[in-house]
N, C-alpha and C positions, 0 to 999 in steps of 0.2 A: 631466749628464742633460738629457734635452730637457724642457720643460713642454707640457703640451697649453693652446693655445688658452682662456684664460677663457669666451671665450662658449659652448664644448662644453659645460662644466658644466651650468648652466641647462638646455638642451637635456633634458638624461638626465633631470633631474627632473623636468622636466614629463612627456616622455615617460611615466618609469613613474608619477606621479600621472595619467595620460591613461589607460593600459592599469589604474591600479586604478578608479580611475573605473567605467571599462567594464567589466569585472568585480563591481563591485556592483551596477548596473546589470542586468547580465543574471542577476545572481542574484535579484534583487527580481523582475524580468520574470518569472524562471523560477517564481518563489511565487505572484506575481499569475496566472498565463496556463495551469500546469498542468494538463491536460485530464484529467479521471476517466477518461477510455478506458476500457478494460475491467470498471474497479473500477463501473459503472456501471450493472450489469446489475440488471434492477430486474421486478417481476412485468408481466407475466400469464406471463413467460418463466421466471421462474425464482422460485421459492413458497419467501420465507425464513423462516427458524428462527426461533420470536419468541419471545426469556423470558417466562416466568410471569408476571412483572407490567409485561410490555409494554413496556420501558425499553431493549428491545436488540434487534437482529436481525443474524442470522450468517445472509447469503444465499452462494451458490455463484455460484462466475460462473466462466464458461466462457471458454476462450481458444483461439482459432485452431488449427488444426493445417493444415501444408501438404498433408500427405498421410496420408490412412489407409486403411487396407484395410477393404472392405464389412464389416460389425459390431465396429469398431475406434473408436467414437466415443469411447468410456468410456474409450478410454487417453488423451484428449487433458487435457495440464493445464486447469488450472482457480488462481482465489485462493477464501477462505473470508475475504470482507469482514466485518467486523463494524461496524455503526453504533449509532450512539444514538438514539434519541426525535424528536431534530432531524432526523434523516439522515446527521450528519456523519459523517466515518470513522474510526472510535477505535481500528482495529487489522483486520491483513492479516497472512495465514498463506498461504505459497504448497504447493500441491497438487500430487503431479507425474502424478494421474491422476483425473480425476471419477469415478472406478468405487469409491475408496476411502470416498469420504464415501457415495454410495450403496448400496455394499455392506455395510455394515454389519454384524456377525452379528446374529442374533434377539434382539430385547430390548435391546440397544445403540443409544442414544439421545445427542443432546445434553445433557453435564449444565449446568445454570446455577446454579452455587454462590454461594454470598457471595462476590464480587471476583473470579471467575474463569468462563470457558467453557469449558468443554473434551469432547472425543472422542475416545476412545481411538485413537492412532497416525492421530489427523488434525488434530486442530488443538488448542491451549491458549495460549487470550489472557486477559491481563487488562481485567476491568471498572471501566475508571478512567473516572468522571465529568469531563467539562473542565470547570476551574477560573471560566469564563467565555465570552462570548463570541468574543473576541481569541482566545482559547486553541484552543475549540473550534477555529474559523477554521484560525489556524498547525499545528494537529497535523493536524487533514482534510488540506492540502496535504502534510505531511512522509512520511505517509504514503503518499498521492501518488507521491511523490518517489522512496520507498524500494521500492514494487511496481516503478515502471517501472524502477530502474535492477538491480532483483533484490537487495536487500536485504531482505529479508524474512524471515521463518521458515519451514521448509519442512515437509511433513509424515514428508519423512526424517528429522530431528532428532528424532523423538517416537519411532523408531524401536527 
């Protein structure tokens, strides 16, 4: 059998400690640098839902559509952000039309229960306090994370 070369070893391991390297690298980058984009949306444009004792709000935010036909606005997705007191993002419910949360039937309201938000066939998140600062911090981006790449919950699931 032939042997490879001693000095090829070395090589590879640096190599892939190189390439993991750079991979946690850009995974940190990606937590430090995550732009709120959309999850963003904030008054005079859009007038969010505040619990009873002011510790929460579930605002709407609207999202892009390339094309809609004239009185077609209400079909465009939309997320149901929910923040906490601080502003952070404690939880994201993806919408697949703004006319749902709007449309509401009569009398059908946001409910804010002990530990939960919810509206019927639109959104049901939980009200988890963060643990701390850091925490706070690390969930705001994960959630981030989890709208842009469509992980999220949707209000088909409530379906």
């Amino acid at each position: 059998m032939t042997q490879l070369p001693s000095n090829t070893r070395p090589r590879r391991r640096v190599s892939v400690r190189a390439l993991l390297l750079v991979v946690v690298l850009l995974l940190v980058a990606t937590m430090l640098l995550v732009p709120e984009g959309r999850l963003a949306c904030a008054e005079p444009y859009v007038s969010p839902d505040r619990s009873p004792d002011g510790r929460w709000t579930l605002t709407l935010c609207r999202r892009p559509m390339f094309f809609a036909m004239p009185g077609g606005s209400g079909d465009a997705p939309g997320w149901l952000v929910l923040r906490d007191h601080r502003g952070a993002i404690r939880g994201v419910s993806e919408l697949e039309m703004v006319q749902l949360y709007g449309g509401a039937a009569p009398g059908e309201r946001t409910e804010w229960r002990a530990g939960r938000v919810t509206r019927t066939f639109v959104v049901d998140l939980p009200l988890t306090p963060a643990s701390g600062p850091f925490r706070r911090w690390l969930d705001d981006r994960l959630w981030r994370i989890r709208a842009l790449l469509g992980l999220t919950a949707t209000s088909e699931d409530l379906h």
